[in-house]
C-alpha positions as CSV (number, residue, x, y, z in Angstrom):
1,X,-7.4,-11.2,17.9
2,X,-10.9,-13.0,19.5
3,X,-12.3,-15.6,16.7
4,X,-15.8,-17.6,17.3
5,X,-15.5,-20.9,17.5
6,X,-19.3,-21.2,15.1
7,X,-18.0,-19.8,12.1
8,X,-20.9,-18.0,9.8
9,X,-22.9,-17.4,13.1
10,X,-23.3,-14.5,15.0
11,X,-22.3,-14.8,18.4
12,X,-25.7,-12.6,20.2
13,X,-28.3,-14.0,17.7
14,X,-27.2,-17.0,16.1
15,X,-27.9,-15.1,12.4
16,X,-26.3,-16.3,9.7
17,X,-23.5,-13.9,8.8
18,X,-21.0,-15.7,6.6
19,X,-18.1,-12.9,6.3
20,X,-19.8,-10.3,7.2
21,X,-18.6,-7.6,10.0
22,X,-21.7,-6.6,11.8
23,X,-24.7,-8.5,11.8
24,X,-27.0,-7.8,9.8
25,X,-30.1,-8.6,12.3
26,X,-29.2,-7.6,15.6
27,X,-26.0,-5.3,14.2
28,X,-23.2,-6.8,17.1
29,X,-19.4,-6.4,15.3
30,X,-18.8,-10.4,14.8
31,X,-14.9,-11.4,15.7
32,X,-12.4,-11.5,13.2
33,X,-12.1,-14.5,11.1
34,X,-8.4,-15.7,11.9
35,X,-8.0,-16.0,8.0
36,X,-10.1,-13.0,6.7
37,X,-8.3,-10.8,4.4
38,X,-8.7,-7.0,3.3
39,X,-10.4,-8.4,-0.3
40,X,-13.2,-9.5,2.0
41,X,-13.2,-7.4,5.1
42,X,-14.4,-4.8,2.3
43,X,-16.4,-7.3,0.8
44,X,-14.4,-6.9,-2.6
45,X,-13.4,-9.9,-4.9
46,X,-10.0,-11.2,-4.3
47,X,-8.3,-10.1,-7.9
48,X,-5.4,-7.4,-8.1
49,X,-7.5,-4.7,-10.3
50,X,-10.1,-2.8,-7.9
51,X,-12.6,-0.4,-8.6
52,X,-11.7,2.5,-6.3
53,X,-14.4,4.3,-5.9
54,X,-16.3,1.2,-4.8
55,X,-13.4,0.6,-2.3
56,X,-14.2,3.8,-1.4
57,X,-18.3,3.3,-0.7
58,X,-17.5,-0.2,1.0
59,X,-15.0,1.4,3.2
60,X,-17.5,4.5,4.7
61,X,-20.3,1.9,5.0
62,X,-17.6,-0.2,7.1
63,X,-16.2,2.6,9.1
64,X,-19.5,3.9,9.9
65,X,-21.0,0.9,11.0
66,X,-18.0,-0.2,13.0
67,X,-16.5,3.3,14.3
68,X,-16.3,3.2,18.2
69,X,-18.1,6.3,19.0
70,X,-21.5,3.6,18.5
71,X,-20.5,1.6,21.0
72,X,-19.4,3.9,23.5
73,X,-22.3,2.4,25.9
74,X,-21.8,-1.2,24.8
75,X,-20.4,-3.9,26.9
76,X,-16.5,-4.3,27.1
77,X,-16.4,-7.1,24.2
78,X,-18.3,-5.4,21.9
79,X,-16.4,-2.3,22.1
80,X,-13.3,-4.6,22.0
81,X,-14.6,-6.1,18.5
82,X,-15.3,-3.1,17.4
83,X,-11.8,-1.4,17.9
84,X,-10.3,-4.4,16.3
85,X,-12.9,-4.3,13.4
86,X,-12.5,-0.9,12.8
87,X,-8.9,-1.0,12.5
88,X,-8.9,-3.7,10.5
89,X,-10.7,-1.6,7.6
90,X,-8.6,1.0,8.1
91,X,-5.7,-1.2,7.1
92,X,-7.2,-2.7,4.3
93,X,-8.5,0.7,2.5
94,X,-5.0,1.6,3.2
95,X,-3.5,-1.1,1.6
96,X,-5.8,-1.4,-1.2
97,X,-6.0,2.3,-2.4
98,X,-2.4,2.0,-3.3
99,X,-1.1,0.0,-6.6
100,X,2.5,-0.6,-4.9
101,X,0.9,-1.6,-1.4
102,X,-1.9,-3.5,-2.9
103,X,0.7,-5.7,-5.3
104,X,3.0,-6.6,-2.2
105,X,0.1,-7.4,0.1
106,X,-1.1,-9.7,-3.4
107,X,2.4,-11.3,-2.8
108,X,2.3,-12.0,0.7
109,X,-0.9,-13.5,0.3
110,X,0.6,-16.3,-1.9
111,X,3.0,-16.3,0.2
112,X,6.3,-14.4,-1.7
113,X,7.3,-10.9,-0.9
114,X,9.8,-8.7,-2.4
115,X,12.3,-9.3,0.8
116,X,15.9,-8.9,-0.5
117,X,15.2,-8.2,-4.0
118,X,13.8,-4.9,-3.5
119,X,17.6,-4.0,-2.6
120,X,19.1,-5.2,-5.3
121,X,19.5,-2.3,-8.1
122,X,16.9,-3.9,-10.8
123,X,18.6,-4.1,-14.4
124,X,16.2,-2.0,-16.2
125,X,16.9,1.0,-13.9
126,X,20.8,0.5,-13.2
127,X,22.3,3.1,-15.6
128,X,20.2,5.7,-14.1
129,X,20.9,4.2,-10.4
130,X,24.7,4.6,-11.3
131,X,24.3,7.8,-12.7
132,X,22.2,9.3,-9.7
133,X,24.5,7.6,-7.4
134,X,27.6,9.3,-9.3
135,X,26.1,12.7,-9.2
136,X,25.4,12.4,-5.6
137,X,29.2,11.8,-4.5
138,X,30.2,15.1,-6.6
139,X,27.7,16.7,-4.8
140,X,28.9,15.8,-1.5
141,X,32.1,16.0,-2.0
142,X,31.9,19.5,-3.6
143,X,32.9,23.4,-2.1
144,X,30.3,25.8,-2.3
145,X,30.6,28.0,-4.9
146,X,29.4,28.2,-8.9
147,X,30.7,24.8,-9.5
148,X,28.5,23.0,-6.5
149,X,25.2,25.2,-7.7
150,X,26.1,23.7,-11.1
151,X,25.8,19.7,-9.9
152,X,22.7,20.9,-7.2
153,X,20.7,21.9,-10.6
154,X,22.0,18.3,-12.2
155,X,20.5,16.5,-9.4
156,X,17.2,18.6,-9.2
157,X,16.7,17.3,-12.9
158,X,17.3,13.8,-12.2
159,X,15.3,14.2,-9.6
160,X,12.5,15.5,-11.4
161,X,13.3,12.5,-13.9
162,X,12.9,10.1,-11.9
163,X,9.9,11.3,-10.5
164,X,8.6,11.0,-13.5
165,X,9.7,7.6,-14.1
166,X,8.1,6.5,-10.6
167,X,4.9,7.8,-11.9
168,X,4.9,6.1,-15.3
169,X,5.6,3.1,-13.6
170,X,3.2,3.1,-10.4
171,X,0.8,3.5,-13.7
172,X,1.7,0.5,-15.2
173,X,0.4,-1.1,-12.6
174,X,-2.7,-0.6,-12.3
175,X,-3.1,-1.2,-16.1
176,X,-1.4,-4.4,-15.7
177,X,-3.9,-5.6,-12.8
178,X,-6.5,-4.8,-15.0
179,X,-5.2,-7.6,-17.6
180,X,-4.0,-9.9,-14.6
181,X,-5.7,-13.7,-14.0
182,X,-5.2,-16.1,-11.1
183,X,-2.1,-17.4,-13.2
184,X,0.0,-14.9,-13.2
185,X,3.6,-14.5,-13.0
186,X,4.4,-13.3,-10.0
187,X,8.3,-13.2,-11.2
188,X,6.7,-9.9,-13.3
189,X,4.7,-8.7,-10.1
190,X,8.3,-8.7,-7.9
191,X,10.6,-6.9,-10.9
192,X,7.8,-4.0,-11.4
193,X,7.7,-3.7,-7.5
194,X,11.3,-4.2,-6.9
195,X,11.9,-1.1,-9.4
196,X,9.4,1.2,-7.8
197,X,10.8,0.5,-4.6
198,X,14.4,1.2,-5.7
199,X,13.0,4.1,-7.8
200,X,11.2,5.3,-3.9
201,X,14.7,4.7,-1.9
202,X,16.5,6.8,-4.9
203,X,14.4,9.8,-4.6
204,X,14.2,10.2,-1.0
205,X,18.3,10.3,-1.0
206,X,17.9,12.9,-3.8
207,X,16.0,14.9,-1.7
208,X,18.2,14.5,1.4
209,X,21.1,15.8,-0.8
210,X,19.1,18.8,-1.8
211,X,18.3,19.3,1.8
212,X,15.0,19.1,2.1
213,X,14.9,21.8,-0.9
214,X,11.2,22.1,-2.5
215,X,11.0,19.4,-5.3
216,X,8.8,19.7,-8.5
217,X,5.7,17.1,-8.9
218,X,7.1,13.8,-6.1
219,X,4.3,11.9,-5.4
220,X,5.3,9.8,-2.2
221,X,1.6,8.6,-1.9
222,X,3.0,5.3,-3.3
């Protein structure tokens, strides 16, 4: 990824542009910062709760002012920067339109992430974990018949139950990043995360086991 050496400068006109993504006097797509995050490629301030539909504005304004198709006729850098540029936004509205993909991007960026703990089966969910996992094996293991149609019903309710439970708890989140500060505990940010990841993995073996069978209400945006 290209970086100017004159950071805060545009590279045609010399403008001031401190982290800005096009210039605003001659309009050239500046290089990425090397340390630029998606907080400000989007312009947004760095904090865990964001307004989404302002996401949502900054984003089009971005994408419209970056998007290749303008620079079709430019010269080879500019249409480099742009592609990189306009990726780059993509990325963060990505990122930052999710709860679960906006918390672990807040982790790496003090530099923690979930890494092994999102494999470990969190405390607060384990009895339903076990229980899943139980009803799973019958499943498997069981002939077709009334008894089989018996445990596939079993497993579409916990199913449904734990899509539920996903829900409540992406939910959470979001009211949780409202009350957040620059001192939180990020031991709190991993368990909720670690959870909903576990809770994510859970459901999509559910759903193998009912083979691919239509399932009330999952929400996999997450």
């Amino acid at each position: 990824m290209e970086a100017d050496s004159r950071q805060g400068e545009c590279w045609r006109c010399g403008a001031e542009i401190r982290d800005a993504l096009v210039c605003p006097g001659c309009q050239a797509v500046q290089p990425l910062p090397a340390d630029l995050d998606y907080f400000r490629a989007l312009g947004l301030p760095r904090r865990l709760a964001v307004d989404l539909a302002d996401l949502e504005r900054r984003y089009l304004d971005a994408s419209r002012a970056l998007h290749p198709d303008r620079f079709q006729t430019a010269s080879p850098r500019e249409q480099e920067l742009s592609l990189a540029a306009s990726a780059l936004v993509n990325r963060a509205r990505r990122t930052l339109r999710s709860s679960v993909a906006r918390g672990r991007y807040w982790l790496e960026l003090q530099g923690d992430r979930l890494g092994e703990d999102s494999k470990r089966v969190p405390p607060a969910i384990a009895a339903e974990v076990f229980e899943t996992q139980e009803k799973l094996e019958e499943l498997r293991a069981a002939r077709p018949g009334p008894a089989a149609e018996a445990l596939r019903h079993e497993v579409r309710t916990l199913h449904d139950g734990l899509a539920d439970r996903l829900r409540a708890k992406t939910d959470e989140l979001e009211t949780r990043y409202a009350a957040w500060n620059g001192d939180g505990d990020l031991v709190e940010l991993k368990r909720r995360l670690s959870e909903i990841a576990y809770l994510t993995t859970l459901l999509g073996d559910l759903e193998a086991a009912l083979g691919g069978e239509e399932t009330r209400g999952t929400d996999r945006r997450h």
